[in-house]
Each structure stands twice: as structure tokens, then as C-alpha cells.
N, C-alpha and C positions, 0 to 999 in steps of 0.2 A: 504494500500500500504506500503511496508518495505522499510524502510532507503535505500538500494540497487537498488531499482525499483524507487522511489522517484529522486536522483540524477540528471538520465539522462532527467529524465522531466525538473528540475531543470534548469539544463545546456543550454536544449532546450530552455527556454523561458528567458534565460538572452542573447540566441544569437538570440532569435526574438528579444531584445532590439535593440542589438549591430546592427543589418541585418536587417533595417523595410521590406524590400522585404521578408523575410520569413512570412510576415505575412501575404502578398496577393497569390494569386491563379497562382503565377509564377511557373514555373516548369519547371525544367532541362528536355531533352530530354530522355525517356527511349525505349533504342535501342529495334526493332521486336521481335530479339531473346530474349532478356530480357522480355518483354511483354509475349510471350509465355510460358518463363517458369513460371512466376510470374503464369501464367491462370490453368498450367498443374499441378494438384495433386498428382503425382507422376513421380514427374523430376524425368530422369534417374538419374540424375551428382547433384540434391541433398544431400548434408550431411545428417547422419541419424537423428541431431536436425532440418532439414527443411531448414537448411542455404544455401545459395550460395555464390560462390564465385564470386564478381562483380569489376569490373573496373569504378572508379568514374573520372571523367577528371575535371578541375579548367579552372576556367574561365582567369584566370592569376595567374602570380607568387607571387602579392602583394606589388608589387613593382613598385616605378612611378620614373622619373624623377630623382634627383642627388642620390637618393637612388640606384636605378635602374642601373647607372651608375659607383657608387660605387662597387656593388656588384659584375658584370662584371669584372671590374676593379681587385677583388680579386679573383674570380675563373681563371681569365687569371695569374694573376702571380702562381697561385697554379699547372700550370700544369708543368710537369716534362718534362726537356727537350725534352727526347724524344716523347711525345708526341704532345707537342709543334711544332716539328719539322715535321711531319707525318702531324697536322693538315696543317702545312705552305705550304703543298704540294698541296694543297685543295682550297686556298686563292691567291688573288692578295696579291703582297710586300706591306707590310706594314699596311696591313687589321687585324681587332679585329681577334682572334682564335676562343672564343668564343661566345655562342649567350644566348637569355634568356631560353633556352633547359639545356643549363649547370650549371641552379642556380637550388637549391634546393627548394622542394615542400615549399609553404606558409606554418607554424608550426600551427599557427591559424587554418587555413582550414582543415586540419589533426583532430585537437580534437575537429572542428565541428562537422566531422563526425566521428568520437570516441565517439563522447560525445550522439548519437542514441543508444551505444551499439555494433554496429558493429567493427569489431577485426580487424586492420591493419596488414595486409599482407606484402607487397612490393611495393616499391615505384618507378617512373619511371619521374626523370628530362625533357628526353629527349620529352617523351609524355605529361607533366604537366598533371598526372595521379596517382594513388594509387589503390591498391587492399585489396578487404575487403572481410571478410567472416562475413556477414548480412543477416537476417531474410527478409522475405517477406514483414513484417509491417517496419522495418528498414530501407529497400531500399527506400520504398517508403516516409517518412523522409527525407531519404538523398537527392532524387531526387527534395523536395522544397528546398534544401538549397540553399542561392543564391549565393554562391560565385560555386557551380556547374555546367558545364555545360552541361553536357549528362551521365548516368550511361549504362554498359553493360556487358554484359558476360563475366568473361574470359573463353575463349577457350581450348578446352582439346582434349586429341589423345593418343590412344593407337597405340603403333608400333603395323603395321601386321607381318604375318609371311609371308616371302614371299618363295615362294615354288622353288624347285628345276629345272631346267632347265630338259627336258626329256635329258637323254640318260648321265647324267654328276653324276660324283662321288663324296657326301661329302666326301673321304678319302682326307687325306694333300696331297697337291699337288707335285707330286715329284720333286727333287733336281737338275738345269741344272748340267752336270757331269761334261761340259767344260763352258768356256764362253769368247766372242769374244773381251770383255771389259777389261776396268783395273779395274774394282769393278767386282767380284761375286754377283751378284743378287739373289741368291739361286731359292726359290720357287717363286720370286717377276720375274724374269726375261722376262718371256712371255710379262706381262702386261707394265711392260718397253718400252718395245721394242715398245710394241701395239701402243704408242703417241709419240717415238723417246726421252725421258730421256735420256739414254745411251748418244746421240750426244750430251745433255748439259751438262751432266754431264762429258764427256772425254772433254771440254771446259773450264771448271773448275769450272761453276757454279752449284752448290748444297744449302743448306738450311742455310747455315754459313750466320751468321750478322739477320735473320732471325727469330722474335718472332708471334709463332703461337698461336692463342689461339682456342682452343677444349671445345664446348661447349655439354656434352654426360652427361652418366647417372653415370660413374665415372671410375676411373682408377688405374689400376696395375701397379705404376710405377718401380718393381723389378724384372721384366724380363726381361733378358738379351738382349732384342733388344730395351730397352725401358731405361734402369737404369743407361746409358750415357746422355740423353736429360738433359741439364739445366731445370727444373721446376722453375721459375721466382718468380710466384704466382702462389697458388691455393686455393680454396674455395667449399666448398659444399651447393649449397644453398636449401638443400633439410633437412641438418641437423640442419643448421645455424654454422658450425666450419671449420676448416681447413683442416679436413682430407677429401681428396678425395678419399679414397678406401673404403673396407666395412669398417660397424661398425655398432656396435648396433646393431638395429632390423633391418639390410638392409635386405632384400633376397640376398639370397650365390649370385646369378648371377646379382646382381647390376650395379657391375665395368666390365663386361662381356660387352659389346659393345663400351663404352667409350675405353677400354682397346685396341679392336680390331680396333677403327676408328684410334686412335693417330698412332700404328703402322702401317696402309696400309701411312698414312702422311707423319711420320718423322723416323719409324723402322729404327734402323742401327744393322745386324749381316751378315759382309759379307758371305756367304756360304749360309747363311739360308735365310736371309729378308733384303734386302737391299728398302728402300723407295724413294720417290723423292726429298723432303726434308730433308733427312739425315743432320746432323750439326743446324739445326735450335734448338731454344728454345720454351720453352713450358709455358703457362698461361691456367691455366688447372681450367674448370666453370663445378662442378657436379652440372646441371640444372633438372635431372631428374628424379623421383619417380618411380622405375620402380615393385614396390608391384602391384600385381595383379588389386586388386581394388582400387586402385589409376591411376586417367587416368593424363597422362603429361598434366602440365597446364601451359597454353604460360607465364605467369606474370613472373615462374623463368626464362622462358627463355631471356625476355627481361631482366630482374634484371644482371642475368650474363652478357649478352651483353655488357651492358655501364659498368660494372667494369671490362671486359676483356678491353676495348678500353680505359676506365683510369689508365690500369697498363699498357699500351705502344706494345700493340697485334700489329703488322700487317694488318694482315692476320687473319678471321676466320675462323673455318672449324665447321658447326653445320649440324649435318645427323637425322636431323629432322624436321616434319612440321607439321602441323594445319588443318582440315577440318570440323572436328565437331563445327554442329552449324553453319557455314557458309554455304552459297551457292555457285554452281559455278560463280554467276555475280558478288561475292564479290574477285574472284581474277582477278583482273584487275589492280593491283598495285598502289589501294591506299584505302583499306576497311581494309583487317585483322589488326591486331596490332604489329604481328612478322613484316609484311611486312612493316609498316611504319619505327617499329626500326631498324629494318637492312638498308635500304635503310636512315636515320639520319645516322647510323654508319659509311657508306661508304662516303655522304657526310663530318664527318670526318676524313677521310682519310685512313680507311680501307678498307681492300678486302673481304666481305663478301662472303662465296662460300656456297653456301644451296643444300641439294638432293633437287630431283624434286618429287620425292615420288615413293610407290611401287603400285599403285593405277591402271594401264593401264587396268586391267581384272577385276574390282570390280564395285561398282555402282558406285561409284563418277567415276573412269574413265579420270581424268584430275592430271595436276598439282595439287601441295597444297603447302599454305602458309607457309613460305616466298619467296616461287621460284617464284611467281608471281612477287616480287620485280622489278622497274624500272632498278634499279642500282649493285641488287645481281646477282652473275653468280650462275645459276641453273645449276644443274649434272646430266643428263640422265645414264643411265647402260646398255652396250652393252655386248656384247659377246664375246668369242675370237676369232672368225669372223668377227667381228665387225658392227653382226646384232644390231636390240634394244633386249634387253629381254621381253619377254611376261609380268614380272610385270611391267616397267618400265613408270611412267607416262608420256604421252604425251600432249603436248601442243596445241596448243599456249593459252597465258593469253587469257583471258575471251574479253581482249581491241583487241586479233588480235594481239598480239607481238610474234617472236618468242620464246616459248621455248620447253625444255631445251636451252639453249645459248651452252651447251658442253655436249660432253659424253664420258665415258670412261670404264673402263671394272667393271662390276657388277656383273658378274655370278663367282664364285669358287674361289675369290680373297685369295689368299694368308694373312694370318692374322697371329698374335702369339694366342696363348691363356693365357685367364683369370685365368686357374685353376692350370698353374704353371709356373715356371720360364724360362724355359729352351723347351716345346713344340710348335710347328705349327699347326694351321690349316687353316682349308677355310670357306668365308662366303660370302652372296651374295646379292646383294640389292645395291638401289641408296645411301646407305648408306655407301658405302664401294667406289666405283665412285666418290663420292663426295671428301672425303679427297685425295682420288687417284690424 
């Protein structure tokens, strides 16, 4: 055995000291789907060294008593006022901000399971969770350790494509030539009118005072309906740096969808794309892999989530969701993982807004996670009829609740584009709904 391979044994058995329960036949829960893939010799969502990507959860934070209180103690004075102030909206007067969700993962528990081999991913407060990409012998290691209390999947999804409504034009939608407002809507105008904006907007409320956070696969913020928004924060959690538009090895059409959701949100070019949220701010999360063989994996997406809601977001808008590997009884708002962090989020004090997905004509056929959320408002995609569209998934959650909770127009929406500064087009999906 070499110095290398030696180590982690090493480590192993100075935390069977540390941990006498790793020494008996105790053993963390390992979730079905996990179980199955552990069984299948050729997992589709396999890495090519055999690895998965799995979700390990803690039994606690490590933390007891004046300790415990302590720590509280400083993640409540660490928050910024403005968020401070969003969570108070949340709270009775004079009640804690935060909870043992806002203190960071145990460091110990971390490089117990480090110390198997398996490679730390992203980590998740709000869940008392981490993500690891571990081997089959690895997992099951982790799964004795005892400060663990269940290992599982993370979840992953490829956007479908969703198909063209019969009888409708992908050309850019043409240009209102007059308009009855004091803002020009341009190509944005139909869909305005579709849920009466116009009337709030000549009120005088628009997206001013207003911080959005856009959780997509990344963004062009130098096209001219885009290159007025304040940008607060932004992060890429796909690259690990700052920059949220291409770079690198991204594929050209990366920033192509994030690009497209911020402007049906907050676009401002009178004439051309006037949005509903115009004057709002922007906290902008590139959560998504969008290379071919790379399926989206929920972990960025919760990772973005709580640093979009610790830089002082609002308001979320994510046009994304989850079904792989799940079943339909697990949306019933409170199985997936997006669905639990969204639903944390909003209890503090954000507005989580999720598609409902483009699913209505394929075999799942339903919602998808996070739209099952208790607390997130789901986005249906209607028409400019204001039928549903044939991709548009329908509901209700798995428990019998309604959703969609809202719907709005999804077919041929008015968008800018990705590929340059200064053009328009159209795109279609509960993806486009949803920020709408």
C-alpha cells in the first residue's frame, strides 16, 4: 500500500478512536435512489472514474449549549442590515433573525468525510449538508460515519427543448408602432398588457428600491436593455470566480438563457423591451453547467440560493427545476432538496418564484422540483390567448395542492439576445413566465 492510499486509512481509524460508534454496525440512512445507483453498473450520471456525486447530511452542527448560543449570537450580528431587515419581516418584534441553519457546517465532520477520499463539492448551512464526489467503496464509509445522518443523490436535469406552439413565428416579434402608455413597451407590450403592468406601472410602481436575484446558467450584462441594471453581486458557481458571462471552456451559448430570463424581468429599452421590473437591481448566481454532457446539478443551485439571500436579494427568479431520479410522490413539498431550500429561503424573507416546468406532453407529465415548494410561487406558460401551452406542466403537487399558483405568457416572449448588444428576439417556455 503507498504512502497516498495509506493516509486515508490512517485518518479512518484515529476517527474510529475519536467516534466509538464508527466502530459498530451503525449506519446512516442510504436514500433508494442512492441504493440503486450504488446496484447499477453502469449509472447513466456516473463520472467516467465511477464517482458520484452525493449529498451527505450531519447529524448537527457541533454545537451545544453556551457554545451554540455564542455562535448565533455572531452570525446574527454578521448580517447586513438589509438583510437583517427582510428577515424582521419574517419574525415577531424582537425575535432571534437567525437559526442553527445559518451557522456553518461542523469543520471536523467535513474532513471526516475528506478524510474516505471523497472530494468536497459545496456546502449547504441551511440543509446541514455537503456535497461530495465519492467512489462506491467511499460512500459506503461515509455512510458509517456517525456524526452522518443519511447520504443521497444529488439530482440533475437537463433543460428540454421545448417546441414551438403550431401556427406561431420564431421571427422577433414586431414593434407596437403607437402605444397607449407613458412607457413604450416595444416588442414587451402584448404580454404587459396580458396581466395589466401598464396600470402599475402609470401608478408609479416599477422595480426601483428593488434587489433581484437571477439564478441561470449566466449573463450578458452589455446589452443595451441590460447595461443600466445595478449588478450588486455576482458569482459563477460553475467556474468558482466572479465572472458571470462566458469564459474559458464555457460553450458560446452559456450566458444565452440567463441572458434572456434577466431581460423578460428587469429589461429597460423603451421602444424595444420595456420589462416589469425595470429600475430594480441585480444579484446575479451563474448556477448552471450548460456543456452538453454535463446534466445541471441541484447542489449549485442551492449553493447560489443562500449566497443570493446573504447578499440582501428580495426576490428570486430561478427558471429551473429537478426530476431526474425522483419520483412523482416525491413532489409533494417536502422530499427534493431545491424544494426544501427554496421554501428555508422564503421563510427568510424572500420571494422565491420557480417555473413549473416544460414537462405537460413528456412522460413525467407533472410539475418539477422546486415548484412543488409549500411557500414558492410556481409559473405556469400561457399563450397570448391566455390558453396553457401544450408544454406547460400541470399540476397539482403530488399532496393535492394547487399548482402552478400563477401563469403568464410563455409562448414567443419577447427577449434580447445573447449574441449581441443591441438585437431582439423571442423564446418560449415556463422559463420565460416565470421571470415574466
Amino acid at each position: 500500500m503507498s504512502y497516498r492510499q495509506l493516509v486515508p486509512v490512517l485518518l479512518l481509524t484515529l476517527l474510529a478512536g475519536l467516534f466509538p460508534l464508527l466502530a459498530t454496525d451503525a449506519q446512516a440512512e442510504m436514500t433508494p435512489a442512492l441504493q440503486r445507483a450504488l446496484e447499477t453498473s453502469d449509472f447513466p450520471w456516473a463520472a467516467k472514474d465511477g464517482t458520484l456525486t452525493v449529498w451527505v447530511y450531519f447529524q448537527d452542527k457541533g454545537l451545544e449549549g453556551a457554545q451554540l448560543q455564542r455562535a448565533l449570537d455572531e452570525a446574527e450580528a454578521g448580517l447586513t442590515d438589509k438583510v437583517a431587515w427582510r428577515r424582521g419581516k419574517m419574525k415577531p418584534a424582537g425575535a432571534r433573525l437567525v437559526d442553527e441553519g445559518d451557522l456553518d457546517l461542523h469543520a471536523p465532520y467535513l474532513s471526516a468525510v475528506e478524510a474516505t477520499g471523497a472530494v468536497l463539492r459545496r456546502e449547504s448551512r441551511w440543509l446541514n449538508a455537503a456535497s461530495f464526489q465519492a467512489s462506491p467503496m467511499q460512500i459506503r464509509q461515509i455512510s458509517q460515519l456517525p456524526m452522518v445522518d443519511r447520504v443521497d443523490l444529488v439530482a440533475k436535469f437537463r433543460r428540454p427543448d421545448v417546441p414551438v406552439e403550431a401556427g406561431e413565428s420564431l421571427d422577433p416579434a414586431d414593434k407596437s408602432e403607437t402605444s397607449r402608455w407613458t412607457i413604450d413597451y416595444g416588442a414587451n407590450q402584448a404580454a404587459m398588457e396580458q396581466f395589466n403592468v401598464p396600470q402599475v406601472h402609470e401608478m408609479g410602481y416599477t422595480g426601483q428600491g428593488v434587489v433581484i436575484g437571477m439564478l441561470d446558467s449566466g449573463f450578458r450584462t452589455t446589452h443595451e436593455a441590460l447595461n443600466s441594471i445595478p449588478v450588486l453581486a455576482a458569482y459563477d458557481f460553475v467556474n468558482d470566480d466572479n465572472n458571470v458571462d462566458n469564459e474559458g471552456d464555457d460553450p458560446s451559448n452559456a450566458n444565452d438563457h440567463g441572458t434572456k430570463t434577466m431581460s423578460t424581468a428587469m429589461g429597460n429599452m423603451p421602444g424595444e423591451l420595456v420589462a416589469p421590473a425595470f429600475g430594480a437591481s441585480a444579484i446575479l448566481a451563474k448556477t448552471e453547467d450548460v456543456a452538453d454532457e454535463v446534466p445541471i446539478e441541484e447542489d449549485q443551485w442551492v449553493a447560489g440560493l443562500e449566497w443570493v439571500e446573504a447578499q440582501g436579494a428580495d426576490i428570486v427568479s430561478s427558471s429551473l427545476g429537478y426530476s431526474d431520479w425522483y419520483t412523482w410522490a416525491d413532489m409533494d413539498g417536502a422530499t427534493a432538496v431545491t424544494t426544501l431550500a427554496g421554501d428555508l429561503a422564503v421563510l427568510r424573507g424572500l420571494v422565491v418564484v420557480n417555473s413549473a416546468g416544460n414537462e405537460r406532453d413528456d412522460a413525467w407529465g407533472h410539475i418539477i422540483a422546486p415548484a412543488d415548494g409549500f411557500h414558492i410561487i410556481s409559473v405556469g406558460a400561457v399563450t397570448s390567448s391566455g390558453t396553457y401551452t401544450s408544454f406547460s406542466s400541470p399540476g397539482p403537487s403530488y399532496d393535492g395542492r394547487i399548482k402552478p399558483d400563477v401563469a403568464a405568457l410563455g409562448s414567443q416572449n419577447a427577449v434580447v439576445s445573447s449574441t449581441s448588444n443591441t438585437d431582439y428576439t423571442t423564446a418560449s417556455g415556463t422559463s420565460f413566465s416565470c421571470p415574466l
